[in-house]
Each structure stands twice: as C-alpha cells, then as structure tokens.
C-alpha positions in Angstrom: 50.2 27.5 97.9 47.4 29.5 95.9 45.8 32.4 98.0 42.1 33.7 97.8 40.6 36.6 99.0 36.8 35.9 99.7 34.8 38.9 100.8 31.3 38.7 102.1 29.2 41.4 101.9 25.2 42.1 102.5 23.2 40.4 104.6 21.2 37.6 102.8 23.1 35.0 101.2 25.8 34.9 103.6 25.9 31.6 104.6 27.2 30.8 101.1 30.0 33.0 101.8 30.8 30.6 104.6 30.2 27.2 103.0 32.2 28.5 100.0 35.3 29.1 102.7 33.9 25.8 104.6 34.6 23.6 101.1 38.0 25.3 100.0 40.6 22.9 99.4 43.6 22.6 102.3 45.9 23.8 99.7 44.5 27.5 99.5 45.6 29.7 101.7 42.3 32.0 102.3 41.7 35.8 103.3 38.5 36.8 104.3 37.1 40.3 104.9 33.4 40.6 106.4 31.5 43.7 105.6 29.7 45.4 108.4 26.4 45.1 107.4 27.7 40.7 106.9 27.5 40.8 110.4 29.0 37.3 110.5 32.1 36.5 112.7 34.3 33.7 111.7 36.4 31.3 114.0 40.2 30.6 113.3 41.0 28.3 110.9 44.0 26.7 109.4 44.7 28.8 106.2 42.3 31.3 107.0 43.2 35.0 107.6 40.0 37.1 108.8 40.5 41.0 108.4 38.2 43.9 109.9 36.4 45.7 107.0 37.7 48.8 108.4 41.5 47.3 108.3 42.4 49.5 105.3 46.3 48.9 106.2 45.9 45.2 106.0 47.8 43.7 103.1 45.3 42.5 100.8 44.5 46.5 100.1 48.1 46.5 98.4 49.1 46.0 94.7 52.2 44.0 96.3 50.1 41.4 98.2 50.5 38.5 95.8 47.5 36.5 95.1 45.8 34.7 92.3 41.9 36.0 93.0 39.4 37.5 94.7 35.6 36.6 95.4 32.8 38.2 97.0 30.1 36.0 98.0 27.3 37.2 98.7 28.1 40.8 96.4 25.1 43.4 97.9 24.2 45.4 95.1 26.1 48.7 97.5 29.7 46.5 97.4 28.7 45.8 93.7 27.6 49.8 93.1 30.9 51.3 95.1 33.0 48.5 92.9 31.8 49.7 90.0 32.5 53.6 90.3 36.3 52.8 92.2 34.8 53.8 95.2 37.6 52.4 98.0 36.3 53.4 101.0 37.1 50.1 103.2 38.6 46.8 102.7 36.7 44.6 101.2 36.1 47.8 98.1 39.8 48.2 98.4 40.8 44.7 97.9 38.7 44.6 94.7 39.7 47.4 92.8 43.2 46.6 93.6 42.4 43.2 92.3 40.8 45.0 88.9 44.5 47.2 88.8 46.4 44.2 88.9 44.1 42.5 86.0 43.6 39.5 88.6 40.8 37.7 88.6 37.4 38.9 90.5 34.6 36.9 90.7 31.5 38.7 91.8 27.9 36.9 93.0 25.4 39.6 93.4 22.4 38.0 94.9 19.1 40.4 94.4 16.2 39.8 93.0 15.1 41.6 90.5 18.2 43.8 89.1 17.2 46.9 88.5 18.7 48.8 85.5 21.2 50.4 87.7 22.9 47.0 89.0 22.4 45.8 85.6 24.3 48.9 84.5 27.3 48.3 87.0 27.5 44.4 86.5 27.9 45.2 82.5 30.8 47.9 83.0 32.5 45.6 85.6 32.0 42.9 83.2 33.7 44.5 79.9 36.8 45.0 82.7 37.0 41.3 83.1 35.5 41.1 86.5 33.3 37.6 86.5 29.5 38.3 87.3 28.3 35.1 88.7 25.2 35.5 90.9 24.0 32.0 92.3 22.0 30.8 90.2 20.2 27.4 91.2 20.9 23.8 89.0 18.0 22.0 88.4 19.6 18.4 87.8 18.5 14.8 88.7 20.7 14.7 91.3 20.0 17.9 93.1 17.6 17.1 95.5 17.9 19.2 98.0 19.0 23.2 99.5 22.2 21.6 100.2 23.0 20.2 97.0 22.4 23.1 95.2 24.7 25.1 97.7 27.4 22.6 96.5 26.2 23.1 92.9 26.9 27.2 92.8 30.2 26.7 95.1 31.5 24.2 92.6 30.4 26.6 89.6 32.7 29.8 91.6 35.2 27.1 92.0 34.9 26.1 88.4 35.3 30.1 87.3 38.1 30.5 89.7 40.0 27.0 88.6 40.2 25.0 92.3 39.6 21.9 91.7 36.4 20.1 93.3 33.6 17.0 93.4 30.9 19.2 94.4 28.5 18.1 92.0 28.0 15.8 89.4 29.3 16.5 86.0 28.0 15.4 82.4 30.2 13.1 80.8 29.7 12.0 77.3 28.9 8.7 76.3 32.1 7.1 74.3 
C-alpha cells in the first residue's frame, strides 16, 4: 500500500487540504498533520492517521518512516518560509525536511496572492532541491463549470505530480 503524508497548513484554502484527503484513492494509506493556525479537526477514517502538529515524536518526523511523498495543501507562505531555511520546529516542518533528506518527493501549494519577492525567493531555492511548487492554480476548460469542478481540476493536477491515479477531470486526447 502507498503512504502519503498531507499536511495542511494556514488558514484559507483549507478545505482543499480536505477534499484532496476526501478523493485519495482506498489504496493509500494517508498521514495527516494539521497546523495550528489550520484549525481544522478531522474525523477517523479508514487509512487515515491524524497527528498533532506538536507530535514531534510521531513517526512521520523520522528518516526510517517509509513513505513515497509528502504534500502540503494549503502551504502558508510561514510553513513555506520555515521549509525553506530547515527550520523544524513542529511536525508538519519536520516531516518536510525529512522528506527533502531522504530526496522523496514534496509537493508544495502555496496559496497567496500576490508573492512577494521573499516567497518567490523560498519557492525558487526549494525548487532547485526538487521540492514541487504547485500552488492551485484554476483550469479554465469547457467542462469546468463550476467551484467544484475546478477543486477536482487542481486535486487531480497534485495527484497527477504525485502519480495516484484519478478521473478527476477531463483530459485532452488526441484525435487518431
């Protein structure tokens, strides 16, 4: 079974954080950390594990705790700053830069608006280590036609950048 870390962090935004748990596959075993400032509380779920942020013991802040990813959605621009500079000051910081030790995969969706030359700073230096910056960006297709639909759209872009495999939107296919 694939495992996931998903962190959510920051306070607007979070509710894609949940939809993007919400539409993981059964076959994913999942580990979620909430910042404090997420303010979100999640109920059990069947391959869900939900850690406090302050749970710097838990497993997922170890280089031994075997998974295949890690993705914070919502990334607040703080989580993105403290990443950036190795700041590990709770679990869900932690888990990342463990995740950038190991060379795993981190995929990170910074939702502000505008970026100032400081976050644009951070998401360049965390992008030449191989961490994915993928804020979430909206589709404007014919068959997006509503908030919903283009929730689906930037959950099944993550899940394209993380390889899970999905029909959360409609792809282009060429004419043969």
């Amino acid at each position: 079974m694939k495992k996931l870390i998903i962190a959510i962090s920051g306070g607007s935004g979070v509710n894609l954080g949940i939809k993007f748990v919400e539409n993981l596959p059964k076959n994913i075993k999942s580990y979620v950390v909430v910042s404090d400032n997420a303010k979100i509380v999640f109920k059990e779920e069947e391959n869900i594990t939900v850690y406090r942020n302050d749970d710097i013991s838990a497993a997922i802040a170890s280089g031994s705790f075997k998974c295949e990813a890690m993705a914070i959605i919502p990334t607040s621009m703080n989580t993105l700053a403290k990443i950036s500079c190795g700041i590990a000051d709770n679990l869900l910081t932690r888990a990342a830069s463990v995740i950038i030790k190991e060379k795993k995969t981190l995929l990170l969706a910074p939702r502000e608006l505008p970026y100032s030359s400081i976050s644009l700073e951070n998401m360049l230096k965390l992008s030449n280590l191989g961490v994915i910056i993928a804020p979430p960006v909206l589709g404007y297709y014919a068959d997006i036609k509503s908030l919903e639909d283009m929730e689906r759209f930037m959950i099944g872009k993550w899940f394209d950048l993380l390889k899970i495999e999905h029909n959360l939107y409609k792809r282009w296919k060429i004419d043969e």
